[in-house]
mmCIF file of the N, C-alpha and C atoms, coordinates in Angstrom:
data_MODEL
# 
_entry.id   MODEL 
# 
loop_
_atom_site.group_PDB 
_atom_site.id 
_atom_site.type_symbol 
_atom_site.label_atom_id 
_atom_site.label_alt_id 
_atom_site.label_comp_id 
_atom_site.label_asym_id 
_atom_site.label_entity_id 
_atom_site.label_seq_id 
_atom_site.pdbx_PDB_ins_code 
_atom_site.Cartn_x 
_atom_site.Cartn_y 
_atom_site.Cartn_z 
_atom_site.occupancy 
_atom_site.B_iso_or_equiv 
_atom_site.pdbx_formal_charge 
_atom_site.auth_seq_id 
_atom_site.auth_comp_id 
_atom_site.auth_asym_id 
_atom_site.auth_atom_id 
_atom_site.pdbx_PDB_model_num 
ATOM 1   N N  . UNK A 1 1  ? 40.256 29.136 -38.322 1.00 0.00 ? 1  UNK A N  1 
ATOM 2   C CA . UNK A 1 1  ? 39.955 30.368 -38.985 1.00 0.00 ? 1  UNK A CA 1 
ATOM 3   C C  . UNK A 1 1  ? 41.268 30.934 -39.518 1.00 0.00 ? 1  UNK A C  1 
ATOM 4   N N  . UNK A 1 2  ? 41.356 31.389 -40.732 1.00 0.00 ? 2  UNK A N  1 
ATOM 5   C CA . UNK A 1 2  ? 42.404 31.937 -41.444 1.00 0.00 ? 2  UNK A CA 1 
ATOM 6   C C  . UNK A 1 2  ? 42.620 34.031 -41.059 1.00 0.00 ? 2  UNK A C  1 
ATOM 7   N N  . UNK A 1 3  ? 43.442 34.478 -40.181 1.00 0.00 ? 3  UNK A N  1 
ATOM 8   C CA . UNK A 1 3  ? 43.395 35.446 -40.456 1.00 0.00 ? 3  UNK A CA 1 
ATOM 9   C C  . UNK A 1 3  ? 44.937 36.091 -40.689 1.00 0.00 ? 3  UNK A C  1 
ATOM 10  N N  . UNK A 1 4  ? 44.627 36.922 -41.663 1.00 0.00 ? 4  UNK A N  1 
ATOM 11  C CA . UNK A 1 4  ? 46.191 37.438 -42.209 1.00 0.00 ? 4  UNK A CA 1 
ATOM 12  C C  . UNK A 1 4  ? 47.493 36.054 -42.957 1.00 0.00 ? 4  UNK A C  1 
ATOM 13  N N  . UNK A 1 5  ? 46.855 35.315 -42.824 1.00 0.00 ? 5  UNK A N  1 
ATOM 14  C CA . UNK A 1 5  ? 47.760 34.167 -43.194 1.00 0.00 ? 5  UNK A CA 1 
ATOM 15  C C  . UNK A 1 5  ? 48.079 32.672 -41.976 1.00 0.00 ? 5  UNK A C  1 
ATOM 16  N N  . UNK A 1 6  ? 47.557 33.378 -40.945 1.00 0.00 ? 6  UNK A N  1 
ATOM 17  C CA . UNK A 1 6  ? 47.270 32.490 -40.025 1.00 0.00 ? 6  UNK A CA 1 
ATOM 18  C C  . UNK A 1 6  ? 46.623 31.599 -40.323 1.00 0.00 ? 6  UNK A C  1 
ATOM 19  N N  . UNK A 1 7  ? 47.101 30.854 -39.200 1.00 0.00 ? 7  UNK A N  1 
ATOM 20  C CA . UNK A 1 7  ? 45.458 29.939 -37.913 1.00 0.00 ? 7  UNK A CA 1 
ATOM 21  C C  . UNK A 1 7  ? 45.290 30.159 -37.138 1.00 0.00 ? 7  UNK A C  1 
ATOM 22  N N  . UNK A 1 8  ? 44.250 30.324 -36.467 1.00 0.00 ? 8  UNK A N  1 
ATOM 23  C CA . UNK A 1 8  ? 43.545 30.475 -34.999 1.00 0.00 ? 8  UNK A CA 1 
ATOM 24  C C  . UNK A 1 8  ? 42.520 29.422 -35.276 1.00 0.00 ? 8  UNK A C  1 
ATOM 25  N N  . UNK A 1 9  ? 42.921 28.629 -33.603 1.00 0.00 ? 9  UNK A N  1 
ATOM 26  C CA . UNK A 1 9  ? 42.521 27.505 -33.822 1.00 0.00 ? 9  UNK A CA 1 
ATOM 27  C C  . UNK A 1 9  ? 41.553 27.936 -32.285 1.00 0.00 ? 9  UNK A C  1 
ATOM 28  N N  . UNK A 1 10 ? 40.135 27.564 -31.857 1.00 0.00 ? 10 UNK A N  1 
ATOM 29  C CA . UNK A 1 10 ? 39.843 27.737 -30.584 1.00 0.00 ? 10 UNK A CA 1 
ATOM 30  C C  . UNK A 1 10 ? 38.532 26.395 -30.526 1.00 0.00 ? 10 UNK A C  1 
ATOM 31  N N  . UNK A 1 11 ? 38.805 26.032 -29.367 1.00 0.00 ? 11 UNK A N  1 
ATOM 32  C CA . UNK A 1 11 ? 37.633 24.852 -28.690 1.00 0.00 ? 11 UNK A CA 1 
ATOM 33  C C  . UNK A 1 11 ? 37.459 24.549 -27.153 1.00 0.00 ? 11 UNK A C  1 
ATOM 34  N N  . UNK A 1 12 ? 36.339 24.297 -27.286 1.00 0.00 ? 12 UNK A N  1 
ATOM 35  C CA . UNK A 1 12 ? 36.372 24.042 -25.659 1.00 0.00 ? 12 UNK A CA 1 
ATOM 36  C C  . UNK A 1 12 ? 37.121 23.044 -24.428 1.00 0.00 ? 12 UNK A C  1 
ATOM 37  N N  . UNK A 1 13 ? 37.835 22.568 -25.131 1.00 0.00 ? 13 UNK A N  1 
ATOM 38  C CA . UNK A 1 13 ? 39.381 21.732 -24.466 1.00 0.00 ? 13 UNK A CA 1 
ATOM 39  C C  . UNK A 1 13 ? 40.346 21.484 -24.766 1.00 0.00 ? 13 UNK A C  1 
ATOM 40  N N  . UNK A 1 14 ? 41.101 20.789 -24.949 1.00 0.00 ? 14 UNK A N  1 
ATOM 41  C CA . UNK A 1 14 ? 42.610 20.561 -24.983 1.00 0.00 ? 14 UNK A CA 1 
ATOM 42  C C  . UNK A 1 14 ? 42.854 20.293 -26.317 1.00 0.00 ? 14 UNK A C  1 
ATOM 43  N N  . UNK A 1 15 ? 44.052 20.955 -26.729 1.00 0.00 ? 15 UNK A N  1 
ATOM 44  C CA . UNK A 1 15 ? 44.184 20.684 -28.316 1.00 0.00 ? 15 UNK A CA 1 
ATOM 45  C C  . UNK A 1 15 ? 45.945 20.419 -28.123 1.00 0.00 ? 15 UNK A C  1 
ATOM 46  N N  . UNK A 1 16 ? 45.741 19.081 -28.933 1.00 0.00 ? 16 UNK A N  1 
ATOM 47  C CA . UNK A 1 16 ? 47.158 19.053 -28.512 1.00 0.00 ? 16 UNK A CA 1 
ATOM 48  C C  . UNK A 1 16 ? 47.920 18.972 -29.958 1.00 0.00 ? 16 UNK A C  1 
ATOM 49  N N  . UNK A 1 17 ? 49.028 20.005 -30.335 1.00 0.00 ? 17 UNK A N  1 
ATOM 50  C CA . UNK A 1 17 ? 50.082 20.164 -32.039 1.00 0.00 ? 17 UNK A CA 1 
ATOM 51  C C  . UNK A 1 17 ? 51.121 18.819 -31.774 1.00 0.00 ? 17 UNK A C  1 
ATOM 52  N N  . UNK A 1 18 ? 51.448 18.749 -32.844 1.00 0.00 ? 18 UNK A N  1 
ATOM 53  C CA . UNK A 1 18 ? 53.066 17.656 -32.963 1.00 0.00 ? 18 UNK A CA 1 
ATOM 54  C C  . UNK A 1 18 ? 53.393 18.385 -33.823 1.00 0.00 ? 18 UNK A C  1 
ATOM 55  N N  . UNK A 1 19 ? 54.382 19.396 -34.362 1.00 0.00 ? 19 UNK A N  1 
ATOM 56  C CA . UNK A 1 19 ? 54.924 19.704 -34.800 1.00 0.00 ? 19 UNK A CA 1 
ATOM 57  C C  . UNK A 1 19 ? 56.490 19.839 -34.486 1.00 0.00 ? 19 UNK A C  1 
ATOM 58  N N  . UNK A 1 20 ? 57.257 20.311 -35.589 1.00 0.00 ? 20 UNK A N  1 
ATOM 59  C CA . UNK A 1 20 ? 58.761 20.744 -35.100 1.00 0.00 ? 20 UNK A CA 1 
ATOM 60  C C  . UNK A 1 20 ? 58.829 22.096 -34.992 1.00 0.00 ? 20 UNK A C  1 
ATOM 61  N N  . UNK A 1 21 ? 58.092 22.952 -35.150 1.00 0.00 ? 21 UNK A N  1 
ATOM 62  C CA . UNK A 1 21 ? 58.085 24.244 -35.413 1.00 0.00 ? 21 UNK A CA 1 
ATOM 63  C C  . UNK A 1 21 ? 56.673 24.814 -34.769 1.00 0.00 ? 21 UNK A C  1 
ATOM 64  N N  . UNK A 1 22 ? 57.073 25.629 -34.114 1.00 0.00 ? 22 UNK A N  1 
ATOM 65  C CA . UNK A 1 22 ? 55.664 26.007 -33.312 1.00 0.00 ? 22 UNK A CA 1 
ATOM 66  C C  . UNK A 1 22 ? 55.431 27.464 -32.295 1.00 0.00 ? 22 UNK A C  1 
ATOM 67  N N  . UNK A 1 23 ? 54.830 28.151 -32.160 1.00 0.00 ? 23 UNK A N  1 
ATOM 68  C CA . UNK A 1 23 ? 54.681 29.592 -31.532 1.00 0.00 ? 23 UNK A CA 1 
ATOM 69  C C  . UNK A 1 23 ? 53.453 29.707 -31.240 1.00 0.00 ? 23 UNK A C  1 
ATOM 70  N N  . UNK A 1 24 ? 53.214 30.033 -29.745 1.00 0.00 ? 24 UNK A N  1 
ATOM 71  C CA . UNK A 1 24 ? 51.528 30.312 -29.611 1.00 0.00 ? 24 UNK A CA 1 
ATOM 72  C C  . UNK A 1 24 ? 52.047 31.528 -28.666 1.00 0.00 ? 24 UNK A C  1 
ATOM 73  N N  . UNK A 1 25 ? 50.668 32.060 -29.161 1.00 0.00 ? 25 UNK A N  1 
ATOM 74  C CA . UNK A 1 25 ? 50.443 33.418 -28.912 1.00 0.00 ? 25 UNK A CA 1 
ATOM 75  C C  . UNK A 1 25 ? 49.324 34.044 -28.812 1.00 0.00 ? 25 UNK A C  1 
ATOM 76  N N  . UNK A 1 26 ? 48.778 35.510 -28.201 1.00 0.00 ? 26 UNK A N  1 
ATOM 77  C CA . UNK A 1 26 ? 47.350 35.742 -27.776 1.00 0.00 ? 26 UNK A CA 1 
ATOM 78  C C  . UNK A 1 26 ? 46.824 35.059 -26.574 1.00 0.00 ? 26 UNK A C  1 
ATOM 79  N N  . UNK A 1 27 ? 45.502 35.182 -26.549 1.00 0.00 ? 27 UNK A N  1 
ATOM 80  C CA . UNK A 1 27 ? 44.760 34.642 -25.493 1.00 0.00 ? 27 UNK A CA 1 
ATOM 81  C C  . UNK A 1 27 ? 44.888 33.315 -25.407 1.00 0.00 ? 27 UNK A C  1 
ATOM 82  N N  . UNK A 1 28 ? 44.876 32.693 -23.940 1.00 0.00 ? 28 UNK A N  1 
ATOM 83  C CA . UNK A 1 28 ? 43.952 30.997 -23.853 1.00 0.00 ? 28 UNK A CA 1 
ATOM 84  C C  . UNK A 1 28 ? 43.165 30.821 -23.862 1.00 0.00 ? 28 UNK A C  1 
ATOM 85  N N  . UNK A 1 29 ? 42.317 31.993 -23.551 1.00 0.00 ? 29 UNK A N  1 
ATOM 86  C CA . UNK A 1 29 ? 40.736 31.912 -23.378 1.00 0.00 ? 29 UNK A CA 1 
ATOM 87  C C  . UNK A 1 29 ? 39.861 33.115 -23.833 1.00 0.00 ? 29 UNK A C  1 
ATOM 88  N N  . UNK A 1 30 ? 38.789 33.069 -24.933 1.00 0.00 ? 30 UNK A N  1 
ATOM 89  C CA . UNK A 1 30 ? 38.123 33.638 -25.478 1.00 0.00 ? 30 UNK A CA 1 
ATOM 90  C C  . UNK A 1 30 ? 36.674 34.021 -24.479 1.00 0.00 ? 30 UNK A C  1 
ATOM 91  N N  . UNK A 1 31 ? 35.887 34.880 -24.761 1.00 0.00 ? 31 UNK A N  1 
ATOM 92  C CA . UNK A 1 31 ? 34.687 34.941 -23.945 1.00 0.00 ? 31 UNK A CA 1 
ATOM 93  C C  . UNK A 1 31 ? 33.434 34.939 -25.180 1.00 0.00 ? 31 UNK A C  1 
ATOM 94  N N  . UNK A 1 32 ? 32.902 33.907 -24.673 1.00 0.00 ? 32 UNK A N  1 
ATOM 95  C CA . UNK A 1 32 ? 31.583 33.036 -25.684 1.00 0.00 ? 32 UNK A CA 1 
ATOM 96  C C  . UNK A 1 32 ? 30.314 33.365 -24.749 1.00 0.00 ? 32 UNK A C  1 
ATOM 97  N N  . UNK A 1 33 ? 29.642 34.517 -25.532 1.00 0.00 ? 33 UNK A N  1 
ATOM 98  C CA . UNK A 1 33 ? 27.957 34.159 -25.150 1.00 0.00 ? 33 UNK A CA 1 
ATOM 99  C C  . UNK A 1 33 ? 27.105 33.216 -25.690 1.00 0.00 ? 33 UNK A C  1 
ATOM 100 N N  . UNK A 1 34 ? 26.556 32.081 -24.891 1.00 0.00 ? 34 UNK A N  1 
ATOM 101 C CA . UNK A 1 34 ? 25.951 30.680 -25.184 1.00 0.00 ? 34 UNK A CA 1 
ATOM 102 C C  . UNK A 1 34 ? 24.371 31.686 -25.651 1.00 0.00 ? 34 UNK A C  1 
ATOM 103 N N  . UNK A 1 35 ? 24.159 30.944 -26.506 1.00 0.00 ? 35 UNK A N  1 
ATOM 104 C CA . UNK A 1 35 ? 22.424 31.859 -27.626 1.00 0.00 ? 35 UNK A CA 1 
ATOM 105 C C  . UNK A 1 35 ? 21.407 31.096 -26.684 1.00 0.00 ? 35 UNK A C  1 
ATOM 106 N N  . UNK A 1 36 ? 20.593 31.793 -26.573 1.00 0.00 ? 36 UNK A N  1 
ATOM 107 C CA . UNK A 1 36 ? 19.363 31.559 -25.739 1.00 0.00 ? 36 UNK A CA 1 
ATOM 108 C C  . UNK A 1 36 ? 18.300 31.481 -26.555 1.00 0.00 ? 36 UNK A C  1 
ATOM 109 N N  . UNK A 1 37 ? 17.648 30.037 -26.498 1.00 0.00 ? 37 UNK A N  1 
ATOM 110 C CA . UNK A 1 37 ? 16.735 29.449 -27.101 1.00 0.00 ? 37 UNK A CA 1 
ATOM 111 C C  . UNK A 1 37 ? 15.511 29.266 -26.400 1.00 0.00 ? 37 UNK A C  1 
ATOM 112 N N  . UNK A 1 38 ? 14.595 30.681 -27.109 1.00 0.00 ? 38 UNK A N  1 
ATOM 113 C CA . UNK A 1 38 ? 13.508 30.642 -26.744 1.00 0.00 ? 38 UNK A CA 1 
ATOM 114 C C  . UNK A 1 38 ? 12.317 29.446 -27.361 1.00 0.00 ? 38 UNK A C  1 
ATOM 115 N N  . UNK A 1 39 ? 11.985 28.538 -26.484 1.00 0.00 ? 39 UNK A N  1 
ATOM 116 C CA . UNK A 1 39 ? 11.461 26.987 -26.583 1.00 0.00 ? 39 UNK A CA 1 
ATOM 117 C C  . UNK A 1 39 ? 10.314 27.072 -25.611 1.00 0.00 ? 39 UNK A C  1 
ATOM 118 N N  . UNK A 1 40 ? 8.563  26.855 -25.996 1.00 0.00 ? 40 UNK A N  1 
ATOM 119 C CA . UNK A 1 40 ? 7.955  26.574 -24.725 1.00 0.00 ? 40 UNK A CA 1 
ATOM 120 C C  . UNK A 1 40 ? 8.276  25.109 -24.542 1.00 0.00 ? 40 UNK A C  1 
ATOM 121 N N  . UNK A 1 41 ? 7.325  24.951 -23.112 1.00 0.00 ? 41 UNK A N  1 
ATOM 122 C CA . UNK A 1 41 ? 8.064  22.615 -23.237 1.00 0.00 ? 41 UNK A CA 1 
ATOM 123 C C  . UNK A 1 41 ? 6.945  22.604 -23.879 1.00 0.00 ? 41 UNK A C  1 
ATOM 124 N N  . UNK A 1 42 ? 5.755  22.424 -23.857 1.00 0.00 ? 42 UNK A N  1 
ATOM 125 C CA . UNK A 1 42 ? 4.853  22.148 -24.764 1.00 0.00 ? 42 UNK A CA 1 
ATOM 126 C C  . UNK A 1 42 ? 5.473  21.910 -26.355 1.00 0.00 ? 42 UNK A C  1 
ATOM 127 N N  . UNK A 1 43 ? 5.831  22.633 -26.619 1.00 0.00 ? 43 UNK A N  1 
ATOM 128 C CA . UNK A 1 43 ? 6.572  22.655 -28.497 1.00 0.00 ? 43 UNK A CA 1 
ATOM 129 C C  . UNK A 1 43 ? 7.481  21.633 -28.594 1.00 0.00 ? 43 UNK A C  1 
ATOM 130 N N  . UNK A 1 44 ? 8.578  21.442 -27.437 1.00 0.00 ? 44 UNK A N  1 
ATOM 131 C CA . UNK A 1 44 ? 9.879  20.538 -27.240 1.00 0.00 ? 44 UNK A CA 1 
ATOM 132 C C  . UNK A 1 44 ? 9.176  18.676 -26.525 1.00 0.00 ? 44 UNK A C  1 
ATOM 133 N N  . UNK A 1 45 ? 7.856  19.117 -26.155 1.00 0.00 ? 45 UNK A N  1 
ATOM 134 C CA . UNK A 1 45 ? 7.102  17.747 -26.203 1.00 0.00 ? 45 UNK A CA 1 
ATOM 135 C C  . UNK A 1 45 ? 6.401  17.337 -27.352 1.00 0.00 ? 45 UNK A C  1 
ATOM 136 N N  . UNK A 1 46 ? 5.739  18.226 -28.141 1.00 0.00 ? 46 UNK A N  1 
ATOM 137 C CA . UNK A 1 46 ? 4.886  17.876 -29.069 1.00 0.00 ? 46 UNK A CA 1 
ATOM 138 C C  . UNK A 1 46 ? 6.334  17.616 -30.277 1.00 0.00 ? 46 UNK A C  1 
ATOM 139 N N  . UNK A 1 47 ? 7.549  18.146 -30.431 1.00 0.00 ? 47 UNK A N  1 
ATOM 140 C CA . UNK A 1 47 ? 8.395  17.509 -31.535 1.00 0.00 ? 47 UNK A CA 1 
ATOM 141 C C  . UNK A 1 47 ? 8.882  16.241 -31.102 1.00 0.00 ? 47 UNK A C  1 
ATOM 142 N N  . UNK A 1 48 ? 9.042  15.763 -29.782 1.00 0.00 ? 48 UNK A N  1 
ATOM 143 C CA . UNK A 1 48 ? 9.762  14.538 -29.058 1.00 0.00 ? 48 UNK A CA 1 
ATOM 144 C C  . UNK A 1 48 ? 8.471  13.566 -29.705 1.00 0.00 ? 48 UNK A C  1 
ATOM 145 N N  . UNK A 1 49 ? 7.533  14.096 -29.364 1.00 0.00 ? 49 UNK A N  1 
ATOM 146 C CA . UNK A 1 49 ? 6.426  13.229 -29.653 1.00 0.00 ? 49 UNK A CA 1 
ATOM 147 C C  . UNK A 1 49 ? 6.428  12.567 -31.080 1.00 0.00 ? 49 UNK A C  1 
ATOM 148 N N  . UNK A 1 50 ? 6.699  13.518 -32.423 1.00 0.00 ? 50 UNK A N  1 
ATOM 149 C CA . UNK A 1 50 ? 6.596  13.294 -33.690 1.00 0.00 ? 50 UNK A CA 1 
ATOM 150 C C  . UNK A 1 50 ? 7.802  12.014 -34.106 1.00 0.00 ? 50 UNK A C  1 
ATOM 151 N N  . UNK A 1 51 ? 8.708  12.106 -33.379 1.00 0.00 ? 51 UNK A N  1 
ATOM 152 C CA . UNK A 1 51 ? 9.951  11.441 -33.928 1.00 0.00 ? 51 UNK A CA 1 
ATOM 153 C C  . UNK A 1 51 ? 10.058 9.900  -33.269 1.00 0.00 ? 51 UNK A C  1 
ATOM 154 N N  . UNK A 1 52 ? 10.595 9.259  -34.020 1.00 0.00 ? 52 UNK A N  1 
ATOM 155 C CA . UNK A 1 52 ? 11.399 7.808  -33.495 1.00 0.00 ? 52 UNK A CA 1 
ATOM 156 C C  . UNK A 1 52 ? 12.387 7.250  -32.377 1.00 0.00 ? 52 UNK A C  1 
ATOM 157 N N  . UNK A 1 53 ? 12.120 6.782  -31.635 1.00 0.00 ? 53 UNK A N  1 
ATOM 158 C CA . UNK A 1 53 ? 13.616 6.859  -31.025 1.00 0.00 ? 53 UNK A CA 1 
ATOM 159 C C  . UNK A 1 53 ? 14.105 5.527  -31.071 1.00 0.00 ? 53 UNK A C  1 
ATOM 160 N N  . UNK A 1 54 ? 16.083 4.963  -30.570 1.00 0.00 ? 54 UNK A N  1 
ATOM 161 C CA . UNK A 1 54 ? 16.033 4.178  -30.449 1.00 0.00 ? 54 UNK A CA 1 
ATOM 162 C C  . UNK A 1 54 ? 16.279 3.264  -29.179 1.00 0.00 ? 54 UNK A C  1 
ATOM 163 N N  . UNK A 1 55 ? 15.845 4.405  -28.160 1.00 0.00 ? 55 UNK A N  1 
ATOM 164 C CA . UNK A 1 55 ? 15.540 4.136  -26.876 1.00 0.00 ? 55 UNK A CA 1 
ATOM 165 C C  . UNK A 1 55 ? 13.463 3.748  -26.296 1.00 0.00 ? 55 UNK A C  1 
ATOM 166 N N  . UNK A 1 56 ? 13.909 2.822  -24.892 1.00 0.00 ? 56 UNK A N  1 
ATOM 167 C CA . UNK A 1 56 ? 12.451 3.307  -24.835 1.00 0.00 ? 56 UNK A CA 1 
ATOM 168 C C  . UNK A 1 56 ? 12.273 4.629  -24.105 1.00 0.00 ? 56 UNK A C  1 
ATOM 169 N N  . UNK A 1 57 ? 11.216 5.005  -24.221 1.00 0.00 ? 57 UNK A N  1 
ATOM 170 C CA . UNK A 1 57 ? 11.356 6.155  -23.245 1.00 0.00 ? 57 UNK A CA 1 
ATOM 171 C C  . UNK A 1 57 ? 10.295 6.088  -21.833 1.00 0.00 ? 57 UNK A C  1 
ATOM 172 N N  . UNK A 1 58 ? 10.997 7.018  -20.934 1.00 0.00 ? 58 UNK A N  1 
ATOM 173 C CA . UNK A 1 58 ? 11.045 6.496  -19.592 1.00 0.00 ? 58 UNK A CA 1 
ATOM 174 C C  . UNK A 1 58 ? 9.480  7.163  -19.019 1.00 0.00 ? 58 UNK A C  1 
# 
């Protein structure tokens, strides 16, 4: 993400720079609310059902 002329770079593990020139700064760790996906199983069986796989299934 570009801000002010920056980068802010963020992911859920290890990021590793090679540079010659380098400064980090701010947080290590951000706080992420994971989205809650309202799914009955019925709906998440009947789409499993429609599709191909290239497993068998169990």
């Amino acid at each position: 993400m570009l801000e002010g002329g920056n980068i802010t770079v963020t992911a859920p593990g290890r990021i590793d720079v090679k540079t010659g020139n380098k400064q980090f700064a701010g947080p290590d760790r951000l706080p992420y609310a994971f989205p809650q996906f309202t799914v009955c199983k019925q709906c998440v069986l009947d789409a499993q059902d429609g599709v191909q796989s290239i497993t068998d299934k169990a």
